[in-house]
N, C-alpha and C positions, 0 to 999 in steps of 0.2 A: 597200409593204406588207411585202414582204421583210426590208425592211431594220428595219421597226418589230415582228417576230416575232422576229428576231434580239435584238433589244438588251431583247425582255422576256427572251428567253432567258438572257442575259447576267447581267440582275439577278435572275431566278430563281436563277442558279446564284450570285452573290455573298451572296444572303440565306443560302442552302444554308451556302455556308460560313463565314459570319458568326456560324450556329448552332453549326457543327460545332465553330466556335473557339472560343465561348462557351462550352459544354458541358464541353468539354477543358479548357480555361483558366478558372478562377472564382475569383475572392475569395473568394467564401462557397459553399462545396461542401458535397454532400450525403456524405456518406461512406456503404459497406459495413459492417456489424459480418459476424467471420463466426464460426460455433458451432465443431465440430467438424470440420475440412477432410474430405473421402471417408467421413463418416458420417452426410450427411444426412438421410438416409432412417432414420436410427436415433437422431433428436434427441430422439424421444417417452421414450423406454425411458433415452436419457443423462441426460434432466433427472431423474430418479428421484434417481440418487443427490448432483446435485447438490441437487435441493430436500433432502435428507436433511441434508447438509454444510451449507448453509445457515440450516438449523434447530435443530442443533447448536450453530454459530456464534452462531446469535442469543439461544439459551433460555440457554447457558451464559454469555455475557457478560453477557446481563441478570442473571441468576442472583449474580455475582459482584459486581456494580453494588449490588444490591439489598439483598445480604448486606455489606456493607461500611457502606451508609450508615444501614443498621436496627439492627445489632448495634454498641452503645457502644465491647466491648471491641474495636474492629477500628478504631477510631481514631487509628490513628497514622501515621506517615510511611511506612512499610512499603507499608501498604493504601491509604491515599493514592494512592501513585504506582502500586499494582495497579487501580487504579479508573480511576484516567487511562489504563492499558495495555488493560484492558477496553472502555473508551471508543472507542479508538482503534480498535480490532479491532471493534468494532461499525459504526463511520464507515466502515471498510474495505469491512466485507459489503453495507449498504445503497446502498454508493456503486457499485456496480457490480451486483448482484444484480435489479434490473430491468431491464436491457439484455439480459444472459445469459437469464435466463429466458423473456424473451423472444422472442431469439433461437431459442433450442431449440423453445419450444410454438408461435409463432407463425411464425416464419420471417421476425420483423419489423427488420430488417437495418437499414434506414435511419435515419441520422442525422445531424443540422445541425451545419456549426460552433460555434455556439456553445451547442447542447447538448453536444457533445463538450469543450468546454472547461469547461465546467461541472461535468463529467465527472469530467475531468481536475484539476479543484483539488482537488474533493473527495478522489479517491482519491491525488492524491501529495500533498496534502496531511497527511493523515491515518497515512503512510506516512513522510514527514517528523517527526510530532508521533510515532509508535509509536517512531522511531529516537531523540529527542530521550526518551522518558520512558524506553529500555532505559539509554541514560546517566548519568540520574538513580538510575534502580533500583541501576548499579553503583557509586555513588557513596554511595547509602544503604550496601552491604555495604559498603565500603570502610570508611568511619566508624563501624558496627558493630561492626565487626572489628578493626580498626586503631586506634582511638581511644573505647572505647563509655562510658567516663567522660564523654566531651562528646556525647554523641550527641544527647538531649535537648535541648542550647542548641546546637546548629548546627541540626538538621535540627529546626528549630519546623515549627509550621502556617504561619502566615504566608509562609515560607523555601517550602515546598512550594506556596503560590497564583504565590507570587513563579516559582518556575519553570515550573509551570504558561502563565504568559503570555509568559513570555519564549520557550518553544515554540509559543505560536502566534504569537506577533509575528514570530518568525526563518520562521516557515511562511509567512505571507502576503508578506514581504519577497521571499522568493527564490521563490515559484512564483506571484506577478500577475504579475511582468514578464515572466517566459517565456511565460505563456499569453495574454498580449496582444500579444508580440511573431507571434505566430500569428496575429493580425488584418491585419495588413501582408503577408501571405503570398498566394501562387497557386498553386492546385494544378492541375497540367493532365496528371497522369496516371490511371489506373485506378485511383478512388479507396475500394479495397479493404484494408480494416485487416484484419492478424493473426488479432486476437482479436474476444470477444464484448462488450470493452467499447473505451473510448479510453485509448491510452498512450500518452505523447510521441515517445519514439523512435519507435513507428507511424505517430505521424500525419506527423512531419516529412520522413519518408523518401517524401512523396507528393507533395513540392512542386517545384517550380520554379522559385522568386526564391532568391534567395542568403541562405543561412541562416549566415552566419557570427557574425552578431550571436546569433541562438539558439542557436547553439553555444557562444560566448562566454559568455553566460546561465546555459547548464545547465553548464557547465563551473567558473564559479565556483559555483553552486550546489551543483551534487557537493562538490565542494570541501572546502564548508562545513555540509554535512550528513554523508554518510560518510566522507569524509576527516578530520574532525576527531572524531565521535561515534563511529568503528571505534578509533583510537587511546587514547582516553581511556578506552574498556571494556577492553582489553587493557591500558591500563596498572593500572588498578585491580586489576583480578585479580593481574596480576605484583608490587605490593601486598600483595594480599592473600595470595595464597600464601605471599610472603617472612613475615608477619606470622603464620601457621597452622603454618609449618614450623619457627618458634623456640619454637613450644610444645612442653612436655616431653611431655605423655601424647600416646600416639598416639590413644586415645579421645577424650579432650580435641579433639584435631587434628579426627580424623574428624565428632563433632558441630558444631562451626563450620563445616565446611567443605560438610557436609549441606543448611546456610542459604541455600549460595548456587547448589546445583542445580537449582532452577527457574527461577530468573535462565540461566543459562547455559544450559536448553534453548530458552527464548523469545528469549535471542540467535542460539544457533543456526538454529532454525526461521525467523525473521525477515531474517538475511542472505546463509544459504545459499541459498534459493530466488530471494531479488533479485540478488544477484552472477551467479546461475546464468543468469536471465531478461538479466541485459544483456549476459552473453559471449556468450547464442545471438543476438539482436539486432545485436551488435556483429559475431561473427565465425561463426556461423551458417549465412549467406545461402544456402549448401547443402542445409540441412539439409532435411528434410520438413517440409510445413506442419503436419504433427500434432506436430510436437514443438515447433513457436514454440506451439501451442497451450495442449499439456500442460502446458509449464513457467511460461506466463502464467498458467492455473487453479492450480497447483501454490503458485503465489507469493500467490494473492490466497486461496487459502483455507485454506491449511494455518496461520500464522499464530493467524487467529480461532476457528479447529477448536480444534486441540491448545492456546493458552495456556490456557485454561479447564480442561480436564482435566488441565494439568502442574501448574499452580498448588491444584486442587483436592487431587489426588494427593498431593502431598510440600510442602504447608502445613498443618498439622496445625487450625490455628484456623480456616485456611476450612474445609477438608474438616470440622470439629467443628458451624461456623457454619449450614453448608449442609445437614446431618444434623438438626439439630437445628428447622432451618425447613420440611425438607420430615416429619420424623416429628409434626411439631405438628399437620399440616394433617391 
């Protein structure tokens, strides 16, 4: 009898930890989202200003969407690719604004892998396509500027679909196989993300199998997203200026050079905050959790905020376009 109380005892304790190992170790884990680190009790009053920023976000991109494809005179390659930058900063805010929100009103943390990779295309995808159309934008100035006799027969309509697809083709090529290299994964630590939505650096820093192939992945990836599209903007401008600096009048100069200020605030805005979000990920690990936070919100919503008020501001034909549809009503 002894001996048969024993050996339940035994497999008692082997289910035990057959659990415990399961739990810790999973293929398919449920993940943490977390809002504001040591502010939870004050996630009521936080969401305030993000549902404000997000509203912002959303009325003024549709806003510029809306004005682009209704008003004739805004037909051209300029507004084109402000439409697709619009697009994209809308993909941004939707792709993440029901998790965050979430998070804050409901305290609803939990999430599956493959919502989280779902997540995850959406938003670095969309992030990939914002970086591929600032490209195109400096390549419009470039050609304006530099060459505006051809501008017309280089930068057709056709020319603009044509890159158009070639930014989501290059978007689906380099972020499916990262996020399905994430299927093959075990995660078997404390599977608490950052932030309030899913980012890749987050989620892989919570596994356990050998991610060298995923590193390899996002490494050419990088690669071939900001490595090649940070270059190519900086050379155009270095273009451009040489081309603005051999004009005689300094008026002259300064009106040209006025065309490409909005471009270069929606550069700025768009890779100072991601360069900023992967050196604290990368070299960080110190740091407070309110600051991996800040700087992940910082990244996803400054972008969609401000391009709509830059471009509204100092483009004379939207800011004319947009006046003109809201005095109508």
């Amino acid at each position: 009898m002894k001996l048969d109380m024993s050996i339940v005892r035994t497999n008692a304790t082997n289910l035990q930890n057959i659990e415990i190992l399961s739990n810790l170790t999973s293929t398919f884990p449920t993940f943490l989202l977390t809002g504001i680190p040591g502010l939870e009790s004050a996630h009521a009053w936080i969401s305030i200003p993000f549902c404000c920023l997000y509203a912002i976000a959303l009325s003024g991109n549709s806003m510029i969407l809306f004005v682009i494809f209704t008003q004739h005179s805004l037909h051209e390659p300029m507004y084109y690719l402000l439409s697709m930058l619009s697009a994209a900063d809308l993909g941004l805010t939707i792709s993440t604004m029901s998790t965050t929100l979430a998070t804050l009103w409901f305290n609803a943390r939990e999430i599956s892998l493959d919502s989280c990779i779902i997540q995850m295309f959406f938003l670095h995808g969309f992030t990939v396509i914002e970086s591929g159309v600032l490209v195109a934008m400096a390549f419009d100035r470039f050609v304006a500027i530099c060459d505006p006799l051809r501008y017309t027969t280089i930068l057709t309509h056709s020319r603009i679909i044509q890159m158009g697809l070639l930014m989501i083709l290059r978007t689906v090529i380099l972020i499916v196989p990262l996020l399905l290299l994430l299927k093959t994964l075990s995660f078997c630590r404390a599977n608490v993300l950052s932030h309030s939505y899913c980012y890749h650096p987050d989620v892989i820093k919570l596994t356990c199998s050998d991610t060298r192939a995923n590193s390899i992945c996002g490494l050419i990836g990088l690669v071939l997203t900001t490595g090649v599209d940070t270059p190519c903007i900086v050379l155009s401008y270095i273009l451009i200026i040489r081309s603005v600096l051999s004009m005689a009048s300094p008026k002259e100069r300064h009106k040209v050079f006025s065309t490409c200020v909005s471009h270069i605030g929606a550069v700025a805005i768009f890779y100072i905050p991601m360069i900023s979000l992967s050196l604290v990920h990368r070299y960080g690990r110190s740091a407070p959790k309110v600051v991996h936070s800040m700087m992940a919100n910082i990244y996803l919503l400054l972008p969609p905020v401000l391009n709509p008020v830059i471009y509204s501001v100092k483009t004379k034909q939207i800011r004319k376009a947009i006046l003109s549809l809201l005095l109508t009503k």
